[in-house]
N, C-alpha and C positions, 0 to 999 in steps of 0.2 A: 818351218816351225818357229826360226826366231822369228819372222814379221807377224805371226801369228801369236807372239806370247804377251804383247799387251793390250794388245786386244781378249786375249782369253782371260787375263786379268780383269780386265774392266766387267767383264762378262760377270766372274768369280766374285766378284765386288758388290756389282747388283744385286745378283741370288742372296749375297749377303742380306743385304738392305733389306728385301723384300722377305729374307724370311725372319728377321728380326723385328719389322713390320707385323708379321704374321704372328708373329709371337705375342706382340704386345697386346692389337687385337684379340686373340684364343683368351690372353690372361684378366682382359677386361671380362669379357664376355662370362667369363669364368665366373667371376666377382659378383656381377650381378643376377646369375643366377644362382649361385648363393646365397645372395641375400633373398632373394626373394621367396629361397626354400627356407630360412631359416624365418623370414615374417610369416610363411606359413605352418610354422612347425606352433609360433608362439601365441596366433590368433584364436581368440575363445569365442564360446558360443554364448552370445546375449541370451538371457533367461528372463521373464519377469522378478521382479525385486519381492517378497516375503514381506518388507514395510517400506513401497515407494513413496517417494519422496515428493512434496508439496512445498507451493509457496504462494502466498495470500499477501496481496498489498492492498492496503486501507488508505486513504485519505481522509485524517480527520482533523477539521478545522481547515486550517492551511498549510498541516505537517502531513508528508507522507510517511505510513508505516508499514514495514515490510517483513515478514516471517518467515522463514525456510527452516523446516522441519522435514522428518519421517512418519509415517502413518502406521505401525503398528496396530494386526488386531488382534481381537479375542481369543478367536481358533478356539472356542471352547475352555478358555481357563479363563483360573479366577485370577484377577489384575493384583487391585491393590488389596495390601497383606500377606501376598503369595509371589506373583510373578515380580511385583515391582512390592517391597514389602513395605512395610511404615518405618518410619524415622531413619529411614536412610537416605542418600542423595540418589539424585535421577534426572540420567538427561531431558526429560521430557520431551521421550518420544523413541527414537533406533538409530540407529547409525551413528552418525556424527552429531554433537550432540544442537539443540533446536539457536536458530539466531534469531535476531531483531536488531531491526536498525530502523535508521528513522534520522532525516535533516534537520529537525531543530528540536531543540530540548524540551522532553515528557517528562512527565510525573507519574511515577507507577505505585497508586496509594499513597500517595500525600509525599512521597520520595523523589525529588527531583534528580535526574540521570540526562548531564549531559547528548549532546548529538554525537552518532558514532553508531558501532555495529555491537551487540553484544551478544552472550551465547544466556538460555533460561535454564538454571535447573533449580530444583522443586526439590523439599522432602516431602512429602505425602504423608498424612495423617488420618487415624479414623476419620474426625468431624475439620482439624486445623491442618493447613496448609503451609509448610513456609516459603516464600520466594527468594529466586537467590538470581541477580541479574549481576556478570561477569565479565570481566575486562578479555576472558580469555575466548577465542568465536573455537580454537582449533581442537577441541577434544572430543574425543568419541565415546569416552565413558567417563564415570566418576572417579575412576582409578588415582589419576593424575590430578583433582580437583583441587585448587587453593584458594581458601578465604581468603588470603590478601590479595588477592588480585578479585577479591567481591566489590563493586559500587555500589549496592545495597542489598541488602533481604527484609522480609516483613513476612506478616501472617494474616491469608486470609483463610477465611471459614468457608469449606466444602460445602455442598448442597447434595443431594441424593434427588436421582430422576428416575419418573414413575417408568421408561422403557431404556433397556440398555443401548449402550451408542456402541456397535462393532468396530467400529475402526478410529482410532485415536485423531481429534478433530481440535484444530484450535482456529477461531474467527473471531468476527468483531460483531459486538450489539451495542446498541441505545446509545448510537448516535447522536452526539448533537455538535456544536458550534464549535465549543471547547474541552467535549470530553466523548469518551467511549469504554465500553468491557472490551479487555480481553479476554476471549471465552476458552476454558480447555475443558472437551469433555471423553471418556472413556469410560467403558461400562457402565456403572449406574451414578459416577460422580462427576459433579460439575463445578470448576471454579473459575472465578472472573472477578480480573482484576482490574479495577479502574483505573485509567490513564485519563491525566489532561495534559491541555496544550493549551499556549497563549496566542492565540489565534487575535485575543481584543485588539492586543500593543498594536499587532502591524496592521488590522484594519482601521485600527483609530491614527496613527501615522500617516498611512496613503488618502484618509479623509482631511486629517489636518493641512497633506503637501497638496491634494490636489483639488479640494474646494475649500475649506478654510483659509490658507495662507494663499490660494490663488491670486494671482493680478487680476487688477479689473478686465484686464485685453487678454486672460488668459484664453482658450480654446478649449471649452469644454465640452464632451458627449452628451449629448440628454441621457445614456445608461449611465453614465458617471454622475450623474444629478442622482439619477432613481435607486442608482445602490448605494450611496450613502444616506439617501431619505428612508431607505428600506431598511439600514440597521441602524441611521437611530431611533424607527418605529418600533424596530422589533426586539431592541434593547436595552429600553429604555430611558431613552438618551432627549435630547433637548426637541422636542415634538413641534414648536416654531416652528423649529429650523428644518426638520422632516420636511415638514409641509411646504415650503421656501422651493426646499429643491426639487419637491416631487412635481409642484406648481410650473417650476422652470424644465423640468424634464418633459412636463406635457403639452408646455408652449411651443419645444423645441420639435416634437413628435404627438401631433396632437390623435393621429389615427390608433395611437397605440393603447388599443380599449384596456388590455392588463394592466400598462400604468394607471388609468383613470380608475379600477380595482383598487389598487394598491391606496391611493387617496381615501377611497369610502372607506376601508379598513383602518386606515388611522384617524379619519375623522370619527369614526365611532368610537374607538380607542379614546378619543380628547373626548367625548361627551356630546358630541354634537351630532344628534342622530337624526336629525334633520336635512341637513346638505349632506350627510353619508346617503343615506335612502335615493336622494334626490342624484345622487355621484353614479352606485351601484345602478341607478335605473339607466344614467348615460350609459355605462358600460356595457351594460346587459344588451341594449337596442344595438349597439354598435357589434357586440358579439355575433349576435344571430345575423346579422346583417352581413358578416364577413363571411368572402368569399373563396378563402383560403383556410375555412375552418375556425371555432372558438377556441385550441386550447383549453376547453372545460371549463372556461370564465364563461359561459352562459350557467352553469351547475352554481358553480361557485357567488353568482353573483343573488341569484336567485336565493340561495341558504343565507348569503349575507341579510337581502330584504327580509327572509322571512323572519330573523333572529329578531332583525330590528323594529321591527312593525310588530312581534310576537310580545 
């Protein structure tokens, strides 16, 4: 018995080990199933959303803009003067309330509004609208709203439309270089507001750094010739010099019949409707004759002779 008692100790010591082991084990094990009854106790069921949620990004000019809103709709009631009533504020739109942002700085109605993210709310009026664009993006309702944290408001005039619009809709119209509507419509009312953008400064910058102020040994693109001949064509800008680069963009790419388009259109622009005709016909012979397709410069060149000869 005694040569056997430390050895039955050791024994005794093990079982120890091992069921303390066993312990720790059981008490993990334990834990994670646990949790995992309790993430199932607190998982819900996805449902569709009553007014899901949209977001619309416009490029205009050379500014991106970008919307995130909710879509709220009719469901048979009456909007404005009832569900969303007049002269009061409104997210425009559900949920959280509508943002906008945008990388370089817009003008919303002659209002110029920094770059950065902002939240839109609206009063709504029979015929006037007023805007209200806000430093705050995080609110969900008008509840919590504060004018001083507004970067501007203004007022524009509603419009009424001949068929109702179901589902609360904001996009972008009449596009151009340096401006666009933003459009908001619902039920039978439509407003939109103009925004610009300074789209000239930086295209007339990268014209100045990179053919104006160019070195003579600089490396130029024949596109980098044709798009700044193409807006000072197209904007009125010093029509020489158009013609300079569009000349050196077609020496550099002579097969490129749309460049040789683009010339007939500004020489008819200068008056000179003689080598326009004569340009547009280069172009036209060289269109049809490609064998990778016209790009519609066979259409386009055709409408050009016919104006000009008309």
């Amino acid at each position: 018995m005694e040569a056997g008692g430390p050895m039955m100790m050791r024994y005794l010591c093990r079982l120890n080990q091992h069921n303390a082991l066993a312990m720790k084990l059981m008490t993990r094990l334990f834990t994670v199933v646990l949790l995992f009854a309790a993430t199932a106790a607190v998982a819900q069921i996805k449902t569709p959303q009553p007014s899901p949620g949209a977001t619309i990004s416009q490029t205009v000019g050379l500014t991106d803009i970008t919307v995130v809103y909710s879509r709220p709709g009719m469901k048979d009631r009456t909007i404005f003067g009832d569900l969303v009533p007049y002269g009061k504020i409104w997210r425009t739109g559900a949920n959280k309330a509508t943002m906008i942002k945008f990388d370089e700085p817009v003008s919303f109605n002659n209002k110029e509004v920094p770059a950065g993210s902002y939240s839109i709310f609206t009063m709504p009026g029979k015929e006037m609208w007023t805007i209200m664009i806000n430093k705050n993006t995080e609110l969900w309702g008008a509840g919590e709203y504060k004018e001083s944290e507004e970067v501007t408001r203004f007022e524009i005039k509603s419009t009424t439309l001949g068929d109702p619009v179901e589902t609360f809709t904001i996009e972008f119209s009449h596009l151009t270089d340096n401006s666009a509507h933003l459009v908001m419509k619902w039920e039978k009312t439509r407003v939109a507001i103009p925004i610009k953008v300074d789209s000239e400064t930086k295209v007339m910058a990268q014209i100045k750094e990179q053919l104006v102020d160019a070195p003579a040994d600089a490396e130029v693109k024949a596109s980098t010739y044709m798009a700044g001949g193409r807006y000072y064509a197209e904007h009125g800008k010093d029509q020489e010099m158009a013609l300079k680069w569009m000349n050196k963009a077609i020496e550099m790419r002579p097969k490129a019949f749309w460049y040789i388009h683009y010339k007939a259109e500004l020489l008819a622009d200068m008056g000179n409707t003689k080598e326009a005709i004569k340009t547009a016909e280069e172009s036209l012979k060289m269109a049809k004759a490609s064998e990778e397709g016209d790009y519609g410069y066979i259409d386009r060149n055709e409408k050009l002779i016919a104006r000009l000869k008309g």
